[in-house]
C-alpha positions as CSV (number, residue, x, y, z in Angstrom):
1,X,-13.3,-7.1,0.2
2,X,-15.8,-5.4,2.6
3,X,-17.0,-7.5,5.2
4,X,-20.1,-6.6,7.3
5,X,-19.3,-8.3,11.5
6,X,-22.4,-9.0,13.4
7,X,-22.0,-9.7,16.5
8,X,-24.1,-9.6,20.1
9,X,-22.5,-7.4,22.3
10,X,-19.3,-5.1,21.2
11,X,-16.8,-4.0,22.9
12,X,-16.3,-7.3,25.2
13,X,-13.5,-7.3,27.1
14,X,-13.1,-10.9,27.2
15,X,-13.7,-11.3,23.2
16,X,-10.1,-11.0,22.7
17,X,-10.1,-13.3,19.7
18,X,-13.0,-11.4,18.1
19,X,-10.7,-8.1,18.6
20,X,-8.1,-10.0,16.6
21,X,-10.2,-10.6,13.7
22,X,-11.2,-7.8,13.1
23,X,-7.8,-5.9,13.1
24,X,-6.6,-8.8,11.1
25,X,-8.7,-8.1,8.3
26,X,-8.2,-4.3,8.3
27,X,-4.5,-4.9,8.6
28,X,-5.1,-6.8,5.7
29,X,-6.9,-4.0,3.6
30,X,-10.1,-5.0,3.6
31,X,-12.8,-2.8,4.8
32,X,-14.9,-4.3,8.1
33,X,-18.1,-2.8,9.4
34,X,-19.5,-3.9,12.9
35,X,-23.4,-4.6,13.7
36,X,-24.0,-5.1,17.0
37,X,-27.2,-5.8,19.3
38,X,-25.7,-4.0,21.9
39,X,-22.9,-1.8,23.8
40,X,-22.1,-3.3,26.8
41,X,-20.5,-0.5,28.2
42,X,-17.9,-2.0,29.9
43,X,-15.7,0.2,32.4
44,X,-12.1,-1.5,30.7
45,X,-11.6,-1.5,27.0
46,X,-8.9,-3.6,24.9
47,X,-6.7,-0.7,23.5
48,X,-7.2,-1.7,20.2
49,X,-10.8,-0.5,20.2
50,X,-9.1,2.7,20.3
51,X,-5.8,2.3,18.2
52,X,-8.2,1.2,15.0
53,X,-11.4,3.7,15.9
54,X,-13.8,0.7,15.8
55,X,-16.5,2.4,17.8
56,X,-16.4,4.9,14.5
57,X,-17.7,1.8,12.0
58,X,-20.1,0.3,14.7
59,X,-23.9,0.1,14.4
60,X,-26.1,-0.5,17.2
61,X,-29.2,-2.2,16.9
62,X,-30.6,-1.5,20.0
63,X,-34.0,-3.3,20.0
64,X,-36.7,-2.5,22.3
65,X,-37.2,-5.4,24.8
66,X,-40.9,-5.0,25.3
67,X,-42.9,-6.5,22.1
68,X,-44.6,-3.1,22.1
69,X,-41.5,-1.4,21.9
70,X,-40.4,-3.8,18.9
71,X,-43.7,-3.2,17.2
72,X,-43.0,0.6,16.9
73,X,-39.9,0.5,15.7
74,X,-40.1,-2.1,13.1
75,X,-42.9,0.2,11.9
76,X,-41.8,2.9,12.1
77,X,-38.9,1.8,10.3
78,X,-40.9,-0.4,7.4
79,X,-42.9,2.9,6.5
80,X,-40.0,5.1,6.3
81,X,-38.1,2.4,4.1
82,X,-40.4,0.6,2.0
83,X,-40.8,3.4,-0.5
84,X,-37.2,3.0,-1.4
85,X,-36.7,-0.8,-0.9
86,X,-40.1,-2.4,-1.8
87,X,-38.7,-6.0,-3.0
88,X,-36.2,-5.9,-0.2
89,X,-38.5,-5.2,2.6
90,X,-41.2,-7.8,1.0
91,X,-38.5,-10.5,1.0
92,X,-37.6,-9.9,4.6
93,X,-41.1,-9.9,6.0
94,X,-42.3,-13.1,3.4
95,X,-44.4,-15.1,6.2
96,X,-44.2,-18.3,4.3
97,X,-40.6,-18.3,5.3
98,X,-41.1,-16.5,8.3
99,X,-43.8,-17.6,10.9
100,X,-44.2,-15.8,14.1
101,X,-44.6,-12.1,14.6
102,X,-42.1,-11.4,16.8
103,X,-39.2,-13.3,13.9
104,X,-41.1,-10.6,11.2
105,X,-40.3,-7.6,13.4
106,X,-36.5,-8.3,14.1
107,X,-36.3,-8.9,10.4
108,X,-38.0,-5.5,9.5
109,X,-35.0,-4.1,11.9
110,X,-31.8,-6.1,11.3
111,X,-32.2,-5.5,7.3
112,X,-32.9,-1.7,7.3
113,X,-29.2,-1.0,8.2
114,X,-28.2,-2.9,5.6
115,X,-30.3,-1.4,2.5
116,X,-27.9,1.4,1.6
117,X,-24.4,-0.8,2.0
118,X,-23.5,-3.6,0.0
119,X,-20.9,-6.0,1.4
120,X,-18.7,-9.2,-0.4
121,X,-19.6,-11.3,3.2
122,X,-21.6,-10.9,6.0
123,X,-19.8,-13.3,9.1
124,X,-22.0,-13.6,12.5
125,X,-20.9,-14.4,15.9
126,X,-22.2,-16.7,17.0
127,X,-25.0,-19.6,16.4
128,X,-27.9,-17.5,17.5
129,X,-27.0,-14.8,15.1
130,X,-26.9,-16.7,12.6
131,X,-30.4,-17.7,13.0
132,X,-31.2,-14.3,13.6
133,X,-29.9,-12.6,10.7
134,X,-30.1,-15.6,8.0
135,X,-32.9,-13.1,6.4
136,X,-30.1,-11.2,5.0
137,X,-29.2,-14.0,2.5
138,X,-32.8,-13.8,1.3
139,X,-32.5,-10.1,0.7
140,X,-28.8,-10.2,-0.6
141,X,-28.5,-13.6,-1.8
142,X,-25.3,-13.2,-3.9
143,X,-23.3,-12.0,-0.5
144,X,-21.5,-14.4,1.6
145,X,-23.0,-15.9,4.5
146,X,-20.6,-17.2,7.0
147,X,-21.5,-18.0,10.6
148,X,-18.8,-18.6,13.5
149,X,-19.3,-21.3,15.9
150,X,-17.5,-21.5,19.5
151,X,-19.7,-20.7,22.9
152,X,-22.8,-21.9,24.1
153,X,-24.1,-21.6,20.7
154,X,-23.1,-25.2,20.0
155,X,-25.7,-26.5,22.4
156,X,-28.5,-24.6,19.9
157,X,-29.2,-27.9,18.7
158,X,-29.8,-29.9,22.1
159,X,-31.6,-27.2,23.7
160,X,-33.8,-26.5,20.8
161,X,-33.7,-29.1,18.6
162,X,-31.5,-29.9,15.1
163,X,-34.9,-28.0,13.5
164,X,-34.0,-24.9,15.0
165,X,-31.0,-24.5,12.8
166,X,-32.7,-25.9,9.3
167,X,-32.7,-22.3,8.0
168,X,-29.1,-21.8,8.5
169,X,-28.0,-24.5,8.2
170,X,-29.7,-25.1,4.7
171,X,-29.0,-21.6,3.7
172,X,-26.0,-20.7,4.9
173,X,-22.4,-20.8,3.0
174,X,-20.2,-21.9,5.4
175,X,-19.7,-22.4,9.1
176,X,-16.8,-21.7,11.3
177,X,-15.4,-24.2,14.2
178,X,-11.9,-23.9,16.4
179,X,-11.5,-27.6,17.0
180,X,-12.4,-30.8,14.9
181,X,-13.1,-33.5,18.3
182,X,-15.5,-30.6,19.3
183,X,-16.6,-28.0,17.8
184,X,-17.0,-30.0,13.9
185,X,-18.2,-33.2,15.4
186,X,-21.0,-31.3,17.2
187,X,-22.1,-29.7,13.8
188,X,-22.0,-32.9,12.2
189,X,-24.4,-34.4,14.3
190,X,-27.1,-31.7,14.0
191,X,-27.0,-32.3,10.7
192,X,-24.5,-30.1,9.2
193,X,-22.6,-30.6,5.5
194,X,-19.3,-31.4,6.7
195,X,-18.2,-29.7,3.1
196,X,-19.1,-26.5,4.6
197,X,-17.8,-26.4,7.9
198,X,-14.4,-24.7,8.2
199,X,-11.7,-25.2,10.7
200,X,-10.1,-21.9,11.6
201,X,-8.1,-22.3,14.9
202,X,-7.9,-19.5,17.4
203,X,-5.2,-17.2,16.6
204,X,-3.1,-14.7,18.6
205,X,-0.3,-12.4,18.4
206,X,2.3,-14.5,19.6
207,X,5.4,-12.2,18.6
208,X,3.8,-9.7,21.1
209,X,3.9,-11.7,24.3
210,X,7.2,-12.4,26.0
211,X,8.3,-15.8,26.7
212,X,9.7,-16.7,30.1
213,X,11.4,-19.6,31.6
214,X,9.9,-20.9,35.0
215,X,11.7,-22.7,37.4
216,X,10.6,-22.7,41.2
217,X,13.1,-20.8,42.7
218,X,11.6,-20.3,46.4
219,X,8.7,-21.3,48.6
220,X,6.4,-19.7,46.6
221,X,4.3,-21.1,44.0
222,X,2.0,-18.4,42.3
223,X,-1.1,-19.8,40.3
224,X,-3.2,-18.1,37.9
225,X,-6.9,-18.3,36.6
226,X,-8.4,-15.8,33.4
227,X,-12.1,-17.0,33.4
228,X,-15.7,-15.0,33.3
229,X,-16.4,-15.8,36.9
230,X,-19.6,-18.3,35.6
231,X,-20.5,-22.1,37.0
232,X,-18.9,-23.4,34.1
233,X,-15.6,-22.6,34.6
234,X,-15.7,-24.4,37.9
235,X,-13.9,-21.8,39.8
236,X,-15.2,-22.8,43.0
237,X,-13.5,-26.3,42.6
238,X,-9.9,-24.3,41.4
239,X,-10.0,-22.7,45.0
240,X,-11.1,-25.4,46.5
241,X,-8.5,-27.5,44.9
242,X,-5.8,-24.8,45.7
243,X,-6.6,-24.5,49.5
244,X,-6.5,-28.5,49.5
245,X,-2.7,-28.1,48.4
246,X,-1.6,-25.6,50.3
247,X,-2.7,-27.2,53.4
248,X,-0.8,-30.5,51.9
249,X,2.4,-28.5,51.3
250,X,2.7,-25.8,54.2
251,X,6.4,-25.4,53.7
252,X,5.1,-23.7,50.1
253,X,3.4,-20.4,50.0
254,X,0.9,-20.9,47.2
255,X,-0.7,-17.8,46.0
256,X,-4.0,-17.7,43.9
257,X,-5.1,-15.6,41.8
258,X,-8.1,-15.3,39.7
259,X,-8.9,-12.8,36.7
260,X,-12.2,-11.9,35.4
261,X,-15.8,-10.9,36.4
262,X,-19.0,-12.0,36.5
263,X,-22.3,-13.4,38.4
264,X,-20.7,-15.6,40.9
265,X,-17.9,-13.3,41.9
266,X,-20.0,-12.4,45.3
267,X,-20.3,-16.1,45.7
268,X,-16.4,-17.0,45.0
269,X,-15.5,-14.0,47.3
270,X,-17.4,-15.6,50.5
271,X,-16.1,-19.4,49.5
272,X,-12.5,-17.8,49.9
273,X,-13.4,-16.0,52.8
274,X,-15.3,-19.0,54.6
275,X,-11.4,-21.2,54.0
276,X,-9.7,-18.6,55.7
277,X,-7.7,-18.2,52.6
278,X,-8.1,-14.3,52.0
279,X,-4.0,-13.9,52.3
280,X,-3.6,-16.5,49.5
281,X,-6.2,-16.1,47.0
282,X,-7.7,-13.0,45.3
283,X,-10.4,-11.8,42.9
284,X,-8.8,-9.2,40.7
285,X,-11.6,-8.4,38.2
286,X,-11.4,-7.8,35.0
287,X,-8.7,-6.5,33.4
288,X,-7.2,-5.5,29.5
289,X,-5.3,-8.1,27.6
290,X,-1.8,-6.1,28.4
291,X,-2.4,-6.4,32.1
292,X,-4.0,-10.1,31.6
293,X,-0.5,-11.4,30.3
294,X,1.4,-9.4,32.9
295,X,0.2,-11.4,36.1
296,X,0.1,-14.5,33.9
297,X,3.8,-14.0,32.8
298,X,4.7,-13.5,36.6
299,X,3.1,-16.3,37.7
300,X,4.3,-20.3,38.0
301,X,1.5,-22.6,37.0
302,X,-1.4,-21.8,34.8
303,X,-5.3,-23.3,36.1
304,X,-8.8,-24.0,34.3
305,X,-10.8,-26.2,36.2
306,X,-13.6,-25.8,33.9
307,X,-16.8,-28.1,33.7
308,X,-17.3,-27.1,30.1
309,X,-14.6,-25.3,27.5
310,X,-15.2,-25.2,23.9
311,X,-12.2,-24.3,22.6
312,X,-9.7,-22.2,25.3
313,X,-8.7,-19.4,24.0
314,X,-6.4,-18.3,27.4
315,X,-4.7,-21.4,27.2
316,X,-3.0,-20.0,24.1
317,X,-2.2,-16.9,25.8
318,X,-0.7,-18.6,28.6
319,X,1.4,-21.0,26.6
320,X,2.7,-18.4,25.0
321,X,4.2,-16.8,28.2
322,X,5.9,-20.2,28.9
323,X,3.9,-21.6,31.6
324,X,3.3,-24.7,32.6
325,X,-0.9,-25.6,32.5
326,X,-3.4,-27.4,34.9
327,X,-6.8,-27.8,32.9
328,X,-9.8,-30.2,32.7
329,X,-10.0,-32.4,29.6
330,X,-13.3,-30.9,28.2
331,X,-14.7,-29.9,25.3
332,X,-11.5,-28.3,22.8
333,X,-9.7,-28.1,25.5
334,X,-7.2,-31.2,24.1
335,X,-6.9,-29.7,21.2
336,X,-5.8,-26.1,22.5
337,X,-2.6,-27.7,24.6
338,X,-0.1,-30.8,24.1
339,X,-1.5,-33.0,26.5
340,X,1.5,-34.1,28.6
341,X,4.0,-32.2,27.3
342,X,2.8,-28.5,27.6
343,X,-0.3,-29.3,30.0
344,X,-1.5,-32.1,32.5
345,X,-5.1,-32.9,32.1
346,X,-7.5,-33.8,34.3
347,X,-11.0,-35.1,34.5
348,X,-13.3,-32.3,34.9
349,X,-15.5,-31.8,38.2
350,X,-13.0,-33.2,40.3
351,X,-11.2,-31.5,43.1
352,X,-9.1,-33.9,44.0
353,X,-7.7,-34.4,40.8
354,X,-7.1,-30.7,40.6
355,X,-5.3,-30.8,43.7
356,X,-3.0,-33.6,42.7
357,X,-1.7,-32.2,39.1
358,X,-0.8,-28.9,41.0
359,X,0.7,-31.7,43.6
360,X,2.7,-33.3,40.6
361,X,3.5,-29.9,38.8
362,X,5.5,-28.9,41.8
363,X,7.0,-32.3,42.6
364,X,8.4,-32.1,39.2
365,X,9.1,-28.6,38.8
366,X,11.8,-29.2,36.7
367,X,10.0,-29.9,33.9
368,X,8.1,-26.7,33.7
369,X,11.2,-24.8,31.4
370,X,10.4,-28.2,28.8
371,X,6.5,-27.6,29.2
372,X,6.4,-24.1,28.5
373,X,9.0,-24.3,25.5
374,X,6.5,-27.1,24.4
375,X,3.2,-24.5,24.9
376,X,5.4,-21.9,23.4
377,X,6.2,-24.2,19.9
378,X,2.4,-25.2,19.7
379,X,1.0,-21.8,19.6
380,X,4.0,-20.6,17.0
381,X,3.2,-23.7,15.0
382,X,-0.5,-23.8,15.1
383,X,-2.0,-20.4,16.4
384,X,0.2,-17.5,15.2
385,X,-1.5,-14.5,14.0
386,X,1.0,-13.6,11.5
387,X,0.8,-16.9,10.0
388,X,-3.0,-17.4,9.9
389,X,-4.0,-14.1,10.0
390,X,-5.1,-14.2,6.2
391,X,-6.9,-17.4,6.4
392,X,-10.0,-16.0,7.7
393,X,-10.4,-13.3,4.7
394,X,-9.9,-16.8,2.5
395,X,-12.9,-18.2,4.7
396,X,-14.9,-14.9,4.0
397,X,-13.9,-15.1,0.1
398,X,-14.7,-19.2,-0.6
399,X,-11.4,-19.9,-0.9
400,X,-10.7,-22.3,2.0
C-alpha cells in the first residue's frame, strides 16, 4: 500500500507517536511518503529520523506567509502545471466548492505535489489538515481519505463552528480518535457519522523500555514532568504543588524535574526561582525519547498537572517504566491509566489536590511496586506496538 503522511510541522521532537507510525508502516512493507508545511528545524532529533532516512521521502510545502507571496507561487505553479493536468488543476480551483481566494491558492499548491504520485491513502494530522487538504479527494477521489484526530484540533468545532468541518466531514472516509469518552464523543457532537470514526489507541514500543520496581528506599523522592512547557499543561501549578510538599515533609528531599520546552519556560524558570526552590527543581529542555525514559526510569513518581490533555501519550511511556502516576482527570487522560490502580487522579486546576496525591503517594509508598506492575500490564494489554502495530495500515485500507 503506499500511503501519502501530511502533516504540519516534521521532524517534532515531541511527536513521538507520529514517529511510531510511520516506521510502523514501513516495517510493515508499505511504502510512506511525508508532506509537510514545514521543517521546524529543531536542534534534537528522535534517532529514528535517521535510522529509516525519512528526511529522504519528505516534501516541504513551504508556503509564503504574505498573500503576495502565496499569489506568486500558486501561479507560478498553476501555469507551469496546467498544461499537463488540466482536469486536475480545474477541480482543485472549482470556486463553487471553493469560496475565498486565499482557500483557491493553497489548493493550486498542496495538489501540484501530488500530480505525478498516485497513493492507496492519504492520512492528515491533524483536524486543520484535514480541512486544508480535503481538495485532494476531489482531484483523486478513488484514494483513501483518512484524517487523525488528537490536539487542539478537536476544539475546531467550538472555535469555528460544526460548519467549518462540513467539507470533511461530509467528504472524508474515516476519522481517527485515541479515546472513546473524549476524543469520539467530541466528533459526535459536531456532527460526525459515528460509522466512520475509528478508535486507534496510542501505541508504543513497549518491549524497548525497561521496567523497574520502585520502592522509596531513602529521603529522597524524585518527581518527573515530560510536557511542552504551554498553559495547558499547568506546570506552574505542578511546581507549585511540589514546593507545597516539600515544605510539608522536610525530613524528604523531593526533587523536581521537568522535561520539555516551550513559551513559558522563561516564566516557569523565574516562578522556581521566586520559591527559592532552584536546588529542588529544574528545567531540563527538551530532550530525545532515549534520554526522556532515562530520567523517567530513575525517577519515583510520575506528574501531569495538566488543565487540558486529550489523550496522554507520556503517560504510556511512563507506565511502562513502572512508575507510579500523579495526573489531572481531563480530557483522555482516564482512559490512558487505570485510575486507582496504576495512577491517582485528581481534579484539574487544583494545587492543593496536587499536593495531597503526591502527599498520599509517599505515605503509601508501598503500593508503588503494585501500581507500576498495574501501568506496566495496561500498556502491554492495550497499547503495545507489536500488537497494534498493523491496525493502522487496516485503518488506511477500510478494513477496520
Amino acid at each position: 500500500m503506499k500511503v501519502a503522511v501530511i502533516l504540519g510541522g516534521f521532524p517534532k521532537l515531541s511527536e513521538t507517536f507520529i514517529l511510531r507510525h510511520i516506521t510502523g508502516l514501513l516495517d510493515l512493507g508499505h511504502q510512506v511518503d511525508i508532506y509537510a508545511r514545514r521543517n521546524p528545524r529543531e536542534q534534537i532529533e528522535q534517532p529514528d529520523i535517521a535510522r529509516y532516512q525519512l528526511l529522504e521521502r519528505t516534501y516541504y510545502f513551504d508556503v509564503p506567509e504574505t498573500r503576495a507571496g502565496r499569489l506568486m507561487r500558486a501561479l507560478r505553479t498553476f501555469v507551469s502545471v496546467f498544461p499537463r493536468h488540466p482536469v486536475t488543476m480545474l477541480r482543485a480551483v472549482n470556486p463553487l466548492r471553493y469560496r475565498g481566494l486565499y482557500r483557491l491558492l493553497n489548493n493550486v499548491m498542496f495538489v501540484a505535489p501530488f500530480l505525478t504520485r498516485r497513493y492507496d491513502a492519504i492520512l492528515c494530522y491533524w483536524g486543520g489538515n484535514g480541512i486544508d487538504f480535503i481538495v485532494l479527494k476531489d482531484v483523486f477521489p478513488g484514494t483513501r481519505f483518512v484524517t487523525r484526530f488528537g490536539g487542539d484540533d478537536y476544539g475546531i468545532g467550538d472555535e469555528h463552528g460544526p460548519e467549518s468541518l462540513r467539507a470533511l466531514r461530509e467528504r472524508g472516509d474515516a476519522f481517527i480518535v485515541q479515546t472513546d469518552y473524549y476524543g469520539r464523543a467530541t466528533l459526535r457532537r459536531y456532527g460526525f457519522d459515528d460509522r466512520k470514526i475509528v478508535t486507534y489507541r496510542h501505541v508504543i514500543g513497549v518491549r524497548d523500555i525497561p521496567f523497574r520496581q520502585r520502592r522509596l528506599t531513602d529521603h529522597t523522592v524524585r518527581v518527573v514532568t515530560v510536557a511542552r512547557l504551554v498553559e495547558k499543561k499547568g506546570l506552574d501549578l505542578g511546581i507549585r504543588a511540589v514546593a507545597a510538599f516539600q515544605a510539608r515533609n522536610p525530613q524528604l528531599r523531593v526533587e523536581y524535574r521537568i522535561i520539555g520546552d516551550g513559551p513559558l519556560a522563561g516564566d516557569l524558570a523565574r516562578l522556581v526561582k521566586e520559591l527559592k526552590a532552584d536546588d529542588r527543581i529544574a528545567l531540563l529542555g527538551a530532550m530525545a525519547t532515549p534520554d526522556v525514559l532515562r530520567w523517567i526510569t530513575e525517577s519515583d513518581i510520575f506528574l501531569l498537572p495538566s488543565h487540558m490533555e486529550q489523550a496522554g501519550y507520556v503517560l504510556l511511556e511512563a507506565q511502562a517504566t513502572g512508575i507510579p502516576i500523579v495526573a489531572t482527570k481531563v480530557g483522555g487522560v482516564p482512559e490512558m491509566v487505570r485510575e486507582g490502580r496504576s495512577a491517582l487522579l485528581v481534579p484539574a486546576g487544583n494545587e492543593a489536590a496536587i499536593a495531597g496525591a503526591l502527599q498520599e503517594m509517599v505515605d503509601h509508598s508501598e503500593r508503588w511496586a503494585a501500581m507500576g506492575r498495574e501501568g506496566r500490564e495496561h500498556v502491554e494489554s492495550q497499547h503495545d506496538l507489536d500488537r497494534l502495530k498493523p491496525r493502522l495500515a487496516e485503518i488506511l485500507g477500510g478494513r477496520a
